[in-house]
N, C-alpha and C positions, 0 to 999 in steps of 0.2 A: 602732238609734238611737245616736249618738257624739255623749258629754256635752258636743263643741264643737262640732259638724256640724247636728244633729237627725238626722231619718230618713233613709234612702236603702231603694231596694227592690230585689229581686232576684227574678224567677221560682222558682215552684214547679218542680225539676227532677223528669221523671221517665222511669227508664230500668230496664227490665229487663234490662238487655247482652243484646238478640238483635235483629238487626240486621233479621229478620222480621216484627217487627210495629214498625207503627206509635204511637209512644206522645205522647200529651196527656194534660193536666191538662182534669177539666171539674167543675164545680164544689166543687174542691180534694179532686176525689180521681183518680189516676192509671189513664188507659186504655191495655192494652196490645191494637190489633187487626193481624189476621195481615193481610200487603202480599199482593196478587193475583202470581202465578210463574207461571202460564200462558203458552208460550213461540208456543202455535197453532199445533206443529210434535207429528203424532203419534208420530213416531219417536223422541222422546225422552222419559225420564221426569222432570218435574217437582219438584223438592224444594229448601229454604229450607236452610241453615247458619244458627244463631245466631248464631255469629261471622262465618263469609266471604262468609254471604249466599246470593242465589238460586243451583242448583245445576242443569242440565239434561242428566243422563249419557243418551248415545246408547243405543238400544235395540238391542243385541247381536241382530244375527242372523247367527248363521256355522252349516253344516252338518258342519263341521271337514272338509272338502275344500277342498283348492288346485284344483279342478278344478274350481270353479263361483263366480263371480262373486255373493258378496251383500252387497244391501241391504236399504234398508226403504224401506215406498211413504208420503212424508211426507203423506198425504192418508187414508191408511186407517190406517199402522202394521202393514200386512200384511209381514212376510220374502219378499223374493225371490230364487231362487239359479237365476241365468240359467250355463249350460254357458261356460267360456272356451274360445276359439278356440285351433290347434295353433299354436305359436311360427310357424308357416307353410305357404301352401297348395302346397308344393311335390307334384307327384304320384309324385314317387318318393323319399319319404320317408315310413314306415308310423308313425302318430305313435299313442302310448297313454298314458295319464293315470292316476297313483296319487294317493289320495285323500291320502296324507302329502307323496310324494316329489313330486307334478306329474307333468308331462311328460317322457316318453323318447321316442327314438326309433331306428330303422332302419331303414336305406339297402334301398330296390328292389336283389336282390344279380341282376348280371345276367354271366355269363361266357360264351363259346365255347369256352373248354379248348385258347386258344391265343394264344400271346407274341406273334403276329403282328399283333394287332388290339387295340386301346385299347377294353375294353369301359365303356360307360355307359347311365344311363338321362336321356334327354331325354323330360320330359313325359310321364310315364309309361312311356314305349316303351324298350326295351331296343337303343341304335346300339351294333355294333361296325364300328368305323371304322381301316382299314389303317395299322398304323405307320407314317412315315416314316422309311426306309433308305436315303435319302440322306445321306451323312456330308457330304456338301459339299463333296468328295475327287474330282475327277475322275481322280486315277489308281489309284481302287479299283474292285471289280465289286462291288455291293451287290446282297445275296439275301437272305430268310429264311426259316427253318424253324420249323413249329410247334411245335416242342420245345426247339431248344436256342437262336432267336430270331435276331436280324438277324447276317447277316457281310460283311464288309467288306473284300475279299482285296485286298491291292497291285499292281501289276500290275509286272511285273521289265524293268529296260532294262538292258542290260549288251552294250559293244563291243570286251571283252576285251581291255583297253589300262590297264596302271598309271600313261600317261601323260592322263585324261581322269576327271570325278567325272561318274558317271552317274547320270542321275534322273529323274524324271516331271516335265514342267508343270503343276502344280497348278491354272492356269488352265484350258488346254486337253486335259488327259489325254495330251499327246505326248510320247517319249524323247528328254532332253537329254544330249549328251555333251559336258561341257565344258572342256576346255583345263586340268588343272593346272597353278599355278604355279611355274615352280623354288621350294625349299626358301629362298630371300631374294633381295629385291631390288636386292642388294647390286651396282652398280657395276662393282666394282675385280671381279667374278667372270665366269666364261663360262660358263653351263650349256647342256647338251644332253638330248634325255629319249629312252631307247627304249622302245617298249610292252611290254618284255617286263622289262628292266634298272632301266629308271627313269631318274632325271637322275643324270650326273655334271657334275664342277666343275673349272674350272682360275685360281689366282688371275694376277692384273697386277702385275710387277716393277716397279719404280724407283727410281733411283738416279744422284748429283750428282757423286759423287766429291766431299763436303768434310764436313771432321771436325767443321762448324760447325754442322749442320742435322743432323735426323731426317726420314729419307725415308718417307711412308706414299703411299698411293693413296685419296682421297679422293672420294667420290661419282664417281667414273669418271677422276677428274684425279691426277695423280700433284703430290703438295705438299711441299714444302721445308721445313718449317717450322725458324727459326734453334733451336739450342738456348740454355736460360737461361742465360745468363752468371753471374747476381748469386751473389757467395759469402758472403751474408748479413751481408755487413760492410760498412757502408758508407764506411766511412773510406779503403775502395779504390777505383778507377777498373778497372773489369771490361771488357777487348776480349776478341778471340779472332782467332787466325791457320787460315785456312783447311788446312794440314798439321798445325798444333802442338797445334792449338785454342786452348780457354780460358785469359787472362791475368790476374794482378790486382796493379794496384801502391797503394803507401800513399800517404796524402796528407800535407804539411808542415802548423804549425802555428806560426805565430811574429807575434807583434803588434808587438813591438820597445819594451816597457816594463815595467820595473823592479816597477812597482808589480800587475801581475795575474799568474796562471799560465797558463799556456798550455798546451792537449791536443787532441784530435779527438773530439769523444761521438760514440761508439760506437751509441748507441741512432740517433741522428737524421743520423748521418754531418756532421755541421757543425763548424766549429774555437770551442771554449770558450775566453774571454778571462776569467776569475773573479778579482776583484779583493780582493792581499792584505789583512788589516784592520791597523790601527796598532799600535804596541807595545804601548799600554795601554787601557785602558776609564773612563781618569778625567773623567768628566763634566762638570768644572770647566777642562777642555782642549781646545783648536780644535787639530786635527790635519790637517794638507794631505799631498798627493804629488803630485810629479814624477815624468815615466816614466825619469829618466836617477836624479837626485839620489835618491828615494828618500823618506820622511816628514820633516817640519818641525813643531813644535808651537809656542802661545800661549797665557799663561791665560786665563779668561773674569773679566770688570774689573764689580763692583758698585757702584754709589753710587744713591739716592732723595732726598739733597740735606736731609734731613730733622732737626735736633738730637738729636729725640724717638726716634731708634732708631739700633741700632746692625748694620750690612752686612756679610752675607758669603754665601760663594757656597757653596752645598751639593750635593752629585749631579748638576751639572749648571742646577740651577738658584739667584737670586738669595735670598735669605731676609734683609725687615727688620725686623727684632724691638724692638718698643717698650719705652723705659725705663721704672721704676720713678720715681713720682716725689710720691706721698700724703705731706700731712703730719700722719695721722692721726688729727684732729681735725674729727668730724660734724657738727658747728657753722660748718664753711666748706667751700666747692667749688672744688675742686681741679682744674686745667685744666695742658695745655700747648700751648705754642704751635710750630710747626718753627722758627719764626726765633728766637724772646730765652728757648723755653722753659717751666718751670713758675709757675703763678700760683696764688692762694689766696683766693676771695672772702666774705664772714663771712654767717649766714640770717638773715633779719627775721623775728619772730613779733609780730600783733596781729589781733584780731576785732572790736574797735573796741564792748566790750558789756559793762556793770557786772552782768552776770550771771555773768560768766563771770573766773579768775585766767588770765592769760598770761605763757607763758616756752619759753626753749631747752631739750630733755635733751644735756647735756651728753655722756651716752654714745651716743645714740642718734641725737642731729643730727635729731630730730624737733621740730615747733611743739605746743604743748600748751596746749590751753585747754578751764580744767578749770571748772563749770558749776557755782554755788552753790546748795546745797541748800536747796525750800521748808520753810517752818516743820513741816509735819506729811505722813504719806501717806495719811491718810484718803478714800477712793474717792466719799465724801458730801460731799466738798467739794472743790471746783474752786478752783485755784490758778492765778495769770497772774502772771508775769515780765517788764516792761517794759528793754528794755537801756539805759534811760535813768533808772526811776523804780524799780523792782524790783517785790518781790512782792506781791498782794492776792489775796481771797479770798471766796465766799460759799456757805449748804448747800445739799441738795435737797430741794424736796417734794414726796409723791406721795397722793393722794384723787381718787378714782372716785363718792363719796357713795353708794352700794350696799349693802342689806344682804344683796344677793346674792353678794357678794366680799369676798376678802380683800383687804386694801391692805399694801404694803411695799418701804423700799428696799434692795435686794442689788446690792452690788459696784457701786455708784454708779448703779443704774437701778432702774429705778419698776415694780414686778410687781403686777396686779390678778387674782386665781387665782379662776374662777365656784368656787359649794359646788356638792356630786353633788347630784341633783335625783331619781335613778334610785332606786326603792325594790327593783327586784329585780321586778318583778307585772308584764305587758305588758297583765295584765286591768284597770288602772289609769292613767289620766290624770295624769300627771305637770307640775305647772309650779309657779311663783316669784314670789313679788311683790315688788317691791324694797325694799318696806317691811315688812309683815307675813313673807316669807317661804318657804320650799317645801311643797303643798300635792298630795293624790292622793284621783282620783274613781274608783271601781269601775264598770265596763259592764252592762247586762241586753240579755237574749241572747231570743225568743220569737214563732214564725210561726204558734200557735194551731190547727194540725193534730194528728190523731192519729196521722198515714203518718208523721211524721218523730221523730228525736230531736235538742231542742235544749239548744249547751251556749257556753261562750266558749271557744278555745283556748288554753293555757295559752302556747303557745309561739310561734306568731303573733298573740295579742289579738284577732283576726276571730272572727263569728258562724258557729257551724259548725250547720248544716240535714239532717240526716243521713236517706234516704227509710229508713223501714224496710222488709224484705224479704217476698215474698206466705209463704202456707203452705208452699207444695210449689216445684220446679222441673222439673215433668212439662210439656214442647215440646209437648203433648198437649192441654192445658190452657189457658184467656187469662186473667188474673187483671185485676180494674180494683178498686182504691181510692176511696173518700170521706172526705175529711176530719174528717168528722165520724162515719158509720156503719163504717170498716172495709172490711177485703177482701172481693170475691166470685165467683165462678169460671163458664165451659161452656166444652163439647168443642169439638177441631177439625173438619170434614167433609169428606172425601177422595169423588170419584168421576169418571172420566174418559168414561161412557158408551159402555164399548168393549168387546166379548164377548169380546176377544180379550187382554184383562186381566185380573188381579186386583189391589182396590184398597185399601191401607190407609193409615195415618197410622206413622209413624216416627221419634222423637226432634223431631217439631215440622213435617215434611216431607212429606208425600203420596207414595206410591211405588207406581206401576202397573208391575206385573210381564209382561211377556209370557208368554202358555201356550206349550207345543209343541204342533208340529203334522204334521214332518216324515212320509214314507212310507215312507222307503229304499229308493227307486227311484232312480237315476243319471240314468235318462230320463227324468223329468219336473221339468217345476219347480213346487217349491210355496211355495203363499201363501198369507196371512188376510184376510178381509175383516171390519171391523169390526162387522157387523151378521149378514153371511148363517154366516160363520166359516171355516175350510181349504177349500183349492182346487186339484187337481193337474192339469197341461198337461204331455204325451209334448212331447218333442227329433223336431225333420227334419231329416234330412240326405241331402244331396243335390249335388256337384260340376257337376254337368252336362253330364259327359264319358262318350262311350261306350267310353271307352281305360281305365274304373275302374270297378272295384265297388263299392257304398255299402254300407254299415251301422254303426249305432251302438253301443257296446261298450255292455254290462249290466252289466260290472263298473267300468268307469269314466264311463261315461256319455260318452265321446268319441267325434265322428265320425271315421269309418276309409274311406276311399279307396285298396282295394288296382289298383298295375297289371298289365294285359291284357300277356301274353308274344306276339309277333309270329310269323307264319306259317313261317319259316324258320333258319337259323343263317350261312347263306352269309357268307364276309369280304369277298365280292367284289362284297358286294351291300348298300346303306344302305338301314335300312327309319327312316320315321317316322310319329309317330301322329296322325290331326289327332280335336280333340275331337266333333263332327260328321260327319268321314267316315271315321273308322276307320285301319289300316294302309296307307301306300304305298312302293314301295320305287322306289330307282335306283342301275344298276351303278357301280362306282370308274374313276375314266377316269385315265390312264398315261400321260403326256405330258411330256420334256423338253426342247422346240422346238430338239434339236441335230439333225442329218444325221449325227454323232459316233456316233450310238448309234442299238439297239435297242430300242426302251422295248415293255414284258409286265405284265402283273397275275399273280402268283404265291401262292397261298395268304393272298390279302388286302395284299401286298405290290406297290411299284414296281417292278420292277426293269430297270435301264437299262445296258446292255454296249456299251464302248468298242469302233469297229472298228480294223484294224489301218491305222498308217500307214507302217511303217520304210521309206528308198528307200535304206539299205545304205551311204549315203556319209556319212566320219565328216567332212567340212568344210562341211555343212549341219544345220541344225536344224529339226527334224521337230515340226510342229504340228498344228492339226486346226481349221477354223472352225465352231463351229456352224453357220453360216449355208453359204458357201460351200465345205466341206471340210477335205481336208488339203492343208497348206500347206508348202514344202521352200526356207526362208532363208538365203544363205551364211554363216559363221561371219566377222564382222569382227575382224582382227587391229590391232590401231590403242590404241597408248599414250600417245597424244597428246603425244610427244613428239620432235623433230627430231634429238635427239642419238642418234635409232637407225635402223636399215631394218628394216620390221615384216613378217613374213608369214606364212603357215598350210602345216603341216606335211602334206601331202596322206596320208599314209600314215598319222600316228596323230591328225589334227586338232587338234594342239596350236599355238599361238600362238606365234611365235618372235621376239626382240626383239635385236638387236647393237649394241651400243655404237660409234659412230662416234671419233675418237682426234681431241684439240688440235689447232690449228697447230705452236707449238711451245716447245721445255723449256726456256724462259728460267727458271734456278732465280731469279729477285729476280721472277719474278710469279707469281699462283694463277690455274689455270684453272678456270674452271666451267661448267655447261652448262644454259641454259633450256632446257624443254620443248618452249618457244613461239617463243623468241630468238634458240637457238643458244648460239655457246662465247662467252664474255666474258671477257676478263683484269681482276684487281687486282694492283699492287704490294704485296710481302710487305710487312706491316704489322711496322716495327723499335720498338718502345717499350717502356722498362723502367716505363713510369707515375714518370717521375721529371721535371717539369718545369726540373730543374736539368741536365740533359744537351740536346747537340745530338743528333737518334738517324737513322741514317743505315745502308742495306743497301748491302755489296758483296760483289761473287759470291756473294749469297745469304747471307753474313754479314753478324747486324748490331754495327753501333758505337755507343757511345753517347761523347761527350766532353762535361766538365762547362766551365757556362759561366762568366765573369768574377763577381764581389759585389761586389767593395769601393766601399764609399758616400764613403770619404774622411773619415767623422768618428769623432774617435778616443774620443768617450763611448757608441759605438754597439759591440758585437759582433756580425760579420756573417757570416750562415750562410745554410742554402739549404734547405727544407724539398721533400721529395722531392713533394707533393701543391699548396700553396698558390707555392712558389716562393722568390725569396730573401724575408732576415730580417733586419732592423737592430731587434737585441734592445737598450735603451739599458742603460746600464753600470750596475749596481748599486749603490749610495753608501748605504749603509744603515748607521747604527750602530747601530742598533737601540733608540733612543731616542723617544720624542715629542715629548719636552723641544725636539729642536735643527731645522733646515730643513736636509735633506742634499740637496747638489748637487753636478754632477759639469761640470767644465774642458771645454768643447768642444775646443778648441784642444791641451790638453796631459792630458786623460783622467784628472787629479786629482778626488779625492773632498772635497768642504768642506764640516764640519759646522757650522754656524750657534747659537748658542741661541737657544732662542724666548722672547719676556717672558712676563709673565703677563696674566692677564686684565684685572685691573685693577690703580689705584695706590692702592687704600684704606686707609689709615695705620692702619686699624682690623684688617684682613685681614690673616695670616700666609700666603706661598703659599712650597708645597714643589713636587717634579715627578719625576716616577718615570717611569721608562725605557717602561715598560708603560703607566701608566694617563695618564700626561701628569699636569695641574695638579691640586692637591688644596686648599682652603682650610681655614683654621679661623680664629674670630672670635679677634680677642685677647679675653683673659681676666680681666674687671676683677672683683672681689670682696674687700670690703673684709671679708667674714666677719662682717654682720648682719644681723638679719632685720628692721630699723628703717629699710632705704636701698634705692633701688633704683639697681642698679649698672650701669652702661653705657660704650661707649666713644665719643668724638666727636673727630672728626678727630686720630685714633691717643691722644687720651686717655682715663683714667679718669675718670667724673664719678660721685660718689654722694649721691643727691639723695635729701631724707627722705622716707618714703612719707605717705598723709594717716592723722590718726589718728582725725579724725571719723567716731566713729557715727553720728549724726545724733541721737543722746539726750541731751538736757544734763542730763539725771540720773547722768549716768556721770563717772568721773574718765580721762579720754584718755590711756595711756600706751603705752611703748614696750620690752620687754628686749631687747638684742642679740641674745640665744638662741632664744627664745619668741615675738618677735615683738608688736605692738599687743596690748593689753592694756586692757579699760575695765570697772572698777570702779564699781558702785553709788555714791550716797551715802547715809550714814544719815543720817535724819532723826530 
């Protein structure tokens, strides 16, 4: 009950924490009953958790063999351990079962006691079936021996000629003697070959008679080629005389003016025209040249038209530098004009406000208006300044009427603070009347049971209902409650109706045990039935093969299918087993559909014998068709080429090739010779890779003569690059300034350096200019040296204007020091 709420209700709680039975309140005393776990499945045993609840562990049936398949019959709860089957019905594989390890097994072992025959078991039956001894080599005689196994003998072609490579056709088994080639295919060479000696060689001469070429014999052609003239200087002109040979003359260099030097570069073979520079490097100097007269100078002339600065020319560039011209006095603004000069104008100071005194700081050239202080600073009274009427004023008051609060004014606002109301008890009702005052009710706490303990709690104020706990906590046991009489207890009752059980109760749980019942027999399976009790059924086995013998192992309870060994060992004879009709055999049949051969069955082997083909002549080639025979082809001599007459050496059957010879030995062309074409001529190719020559062959030597350049302008240096061709390099005019515009005289090849202005003309701007970086600015520099002005430059003068000295507090006095800068001071009041 809650002294502001009235009543509210709450259930009777009641819980044994076992998640097992089911728990109700009935006539205010607590019922704990056990929930039904019966899962209708007899393979499992039945039992409750108090905490995780219904439990259903499978009923373990294993005979601890891998060699038998068990379960349990979920209708009875009988174990059954049915035999597993062998990893496979193969019949020649002998398979046996260990009750830890499972299944092994071993191979039907089947041999003849010989290399000649692949022995195996198919379907129980022991084939040995004839290796094959064909290498796939028709120019070997394949055999074998039971012992030391297949052989493979070469068969030997030789026509006793070191001019022919003899060998077997790997296609047809027949003797090739084929045609060595000379030692290189080389041309310019003549070889001959005897069968007993070999090839010898003779080279091809040639020769021009001229000191100008190198004579070689080139792919059968005899070639001229000029020799290199070039003596790596280009600055020469390189012939050559066909007695003297090699020539090289120098080249002249001359431009015909005063003002550059003249040479040949050596690197690029071209004439350098390199222009001298002026006497001096003065910046403030225009310097010209003539190609006859030589350098001339002028100075560079500054004026900006300006009163306010004073001109002059520095490194090359103009510099105007503004006058000085303050009359030191803050209290006027001080200006120049370019035409009439300096002027001086006086500052007005007024705020137009009987609040406030106004004036000039004389040092300072600031306006100062300084703000008359109210009569008092007291925070409870509010002050007003009219700039026309001046100051008034009225207090504060602060009342909330509560004598729940405190009232009061701090720092000019109104604070109403509640009293604490909180006595420390959450078992107590806490409140405040705003008249009478703070006021606290104590709670009763009472649900009229004897199961429970009731109390208030101290530390949340809720009613706490506490069930008290049965006698015991034996899962064994149901306890149920009355609110009025107390606890009272009976047993659990456990029974599954099953013979093949035993039944008790456990920590609150029912747990039916299964009996044993095993025989330790391998060949039977055994089972329970829940009413009649153990059961044993023998294992059948049986393949259905009359090629195996059945029986079932005792010690591992596995069926065994051993196989029947076959009526003979013959190689030359396949035996197989049918399961219904027993062994039948059929001989190995020998067949390689050549007329080439002999084909035999040999101790379980093929064996198939080349006949002979040789017809003794070495400029035919000896084959064999399987089909039609042996076959005798002439040797074709043919190098598909017209530049020879081809034919066959009847005596060692070698291929013979002769070179046919040019029209004729013009040395200024190359002869060559297609295969297909015949001889073709080119003119000897004369180029030094220099598009600056004319290049031209006689009597086989070549000439190169260099062509004309001259462009006709004299700011240009002209040369002639041995790849791109000629070069009008334009003339250098560089004084290495930025400052100036450097140009160079078409007509007369003078260099004229210019100065360049500056960016702009702002009277404000100082500009300097350096040879490297070009224009450089800096601001002129007005500073009157206070911290009262702010200083600036306008059209090349100094202006310094006062800074504002307004706070925005009119309680302050607005000042200024040169040094320190504004400055604003309280007033006392």
């Amino acid at each position: 009950c809650s002294a502001t709420l009235g009543y509210s209700s709450a259930p009777v709680v009641c819980n044994d924490n076992n998640v097992c039975t089911n728990d109700t309140c009935a006539n205010g005393t607590c019922v704990f009953t056990p929930l039904p776990i019966d899962d209708g499945n007899a393979c499992t045993t039945d039992t409750c958790d108090p905490i995780s609840g219904p439990r259903y562990t499978p009923k373990t049936c294993d005979d601890n063999s891998v060699c038998t398949t068990d379960k349990c019959n979920t209708t009875t709860g009988d174990c059954i351990f049915t035999p597993v089957p062998p990893p496979s019905n193969d019949p020649c594989t002998i398979w046996t079962c260990s009750a830890t390890g499972g299944y092994s097994s071993a191979p039907v072992v089947c041999n003849d006691n010989s290399v000649c025959t692949k022995d195996a078991c198919v379907n129980g039956i022991c084939v040995f079936t004839p290796v094959n001894i064909d290498d796939g080599n028709p120019c070997t005689i394949d055999t074998c021996d039971n012992v030391t196994g297949v052989k493979n003998t070469p068969i030997t072609c030789n026509d006793n000629s070191v001019c022919t490579t003899d060998s077997c056709n790997i296609t047809t088994g027949a003797c090739m003697f084929k045609p060595i080639a000379p030692p290189n295919n080389d041309p310019c060479t003549i070889w001959t070959c005897s069968p007993v000696g070999g090839y010898t060689s003779a080279p091809k001469v040639c020769n021009d008679n001229s000191a100008c070429t190198t004579d070689a014999c080139v792919n059968g052609n005899c070639v001229f080629t000029p020799v290199n003239l070039d003596d790596g200087n280009p600055c020469t002109n390189d012939t050559c005389d066909a007695i003297t040979g090699p020539k090289h003359t120098l080249f002249v260099c001359d431009d015909k003016s005063v003002c550059t030097k003249d040479s040949c570069n050596v690197t690029t073979g071209q004439c350098d025209f390199v222009p001298i520079p002026p006497p001096s490097n003065d910046r403030c100097t225009i310097w010209t040249c003539s190609p006859t007269g030589g350098y001339s100078s002028a100075p560079v002339v500054c004026n900006d038209n300006n009163v306010c600065t004073t001109d002059t020319c520095f490194n090359g560039t103009c510099v105007f530098t503004p006058i000085s011209y303050t009359d030191n006095n803050p209290c006027t603004t001080d200006t120049c004009d370019p035409i009439t000069g300096p002027q001086y104008t006086p500052i007005t100071c007024n705020d137009d406000s009987v609040c406030t005194t106004d004036s000039c700081n004389t040092t300072t050239g600031l306006c100062l208006f300084k703000p008359i202080a109210p009569p008092n600073n007291d925070p409870c009274t509010i002050w007003t300044c009219s700039a026309t009427l001046g100051y008034s004023s009225a207090p504060k008051v602060c009342n909330d009427n509560s004598a729940c609060t405190t009232d009061a004014c701090v720092n000019g606002n109104c604070v109403f603070t509640p009293v604490n109301l909180d006595d420390g008890n959450p078992c107590t009702n806490d409140t405040c009347d705003a008249i009478t005052g703070p006021k606290h009710t104590l709670f009763v706490c009472n649900d009229n049971s004897v199961c429970t303990t009731d109390s208030c709690n101290v530390t949340t104020g809720q009613c706490d209902f506490v069930p008290i706990p049965p006698p015991s906590n034996d899962r064994c046991t149901i306890w149920t409650c009355s609110p009025t009489g107390g606890y009272s207890s009976a047993p659990v009752v456990c029974n599954d109706n099953n013979v093949c059980t035993t039944d008790t109760c456990f920590n609150g749980t029912c747990v039916f045990t299964p009996i044993s019942y095993g025989d330790n027999n391998p060949c039977t399976t055994d089972t329970c039935d829940p009413i009649t009790g153990p059961k044993y059924t023998p294992i059948t086995c049986n393949d259905d093969s009359v090629c195996t013998t059945d029986s079932c192992n005792t010690t591992t309870g596995l069926c065994m299918f051993k196989p029947i060994a076959p009526p003979n060992n013959d190689p030359c004879t396949i035996w197989t087993c049918s399961a219904t009709l027993g062994y039948q055999s059929a001989p190995v049949v020998c067949n390689d559909n050549s007329i080439c051969t002999t084909d035999a069955c040999v101790n379980g082997n093929c064996v198939f014998t080349p006949i002979p083909i040789d017809d003794g002549n070495p400029c035919t080639t000896d084959t064999c068709d399987p089909i039609t025979g042996p076959k005798y082809t002439p040797i074709t001599c043919n190098d598909d080429s017209v530049c020879t007459t081809d034919s066959c050496n009847t005596t060692t059957g070698l291929c013979m090739f002769k070179p046919i010879a040019p029209p004729n030995n013009n040395p200024c062309l190359i002869w060559t010779c297609s295969a297909t074409l015949g001889y073709s001529s080119a003119p000897v190719v004369c180029n030094d890779n220099n598009v600056c020559t004319n290049d031209t062959c006689a009597n086989g030597t070549c000439v190169f003569t260099p062509l004309p350049i001259d462009d006709g302008n004299a700011c240009t240096t002209d040369t002639c690059d041995p790849i791109s061709g000629p070069r009008y390099t334009p003339k250098t005019c560089d004084d290495n300034s930025v400052c100036t515009t450097d140009k160079c005289n078409t007509t007369t090849g003078d260099c004229i350096f210019t100065p360049v202005p500056p960016p702009s003309n702002d009277p404000c701007t100082i500009w300097t200019c350096s040879p490297v970086g070009g224009y450089t600015s800096a601001p002129k520099v007005c500073n009157d040296n206070s911290a009262c002005t702010t200083d600036a430059c306008v059209n090349g003068n100094c202006v310094f204007t006062p800074v504002n000295l307004d706070d925005g507090n009119p309680c302050t006095n607005d000042t200024c020091d040169a040094i320190t800068g504004p400055k604003h001071t309280l007033f006392v009041c």
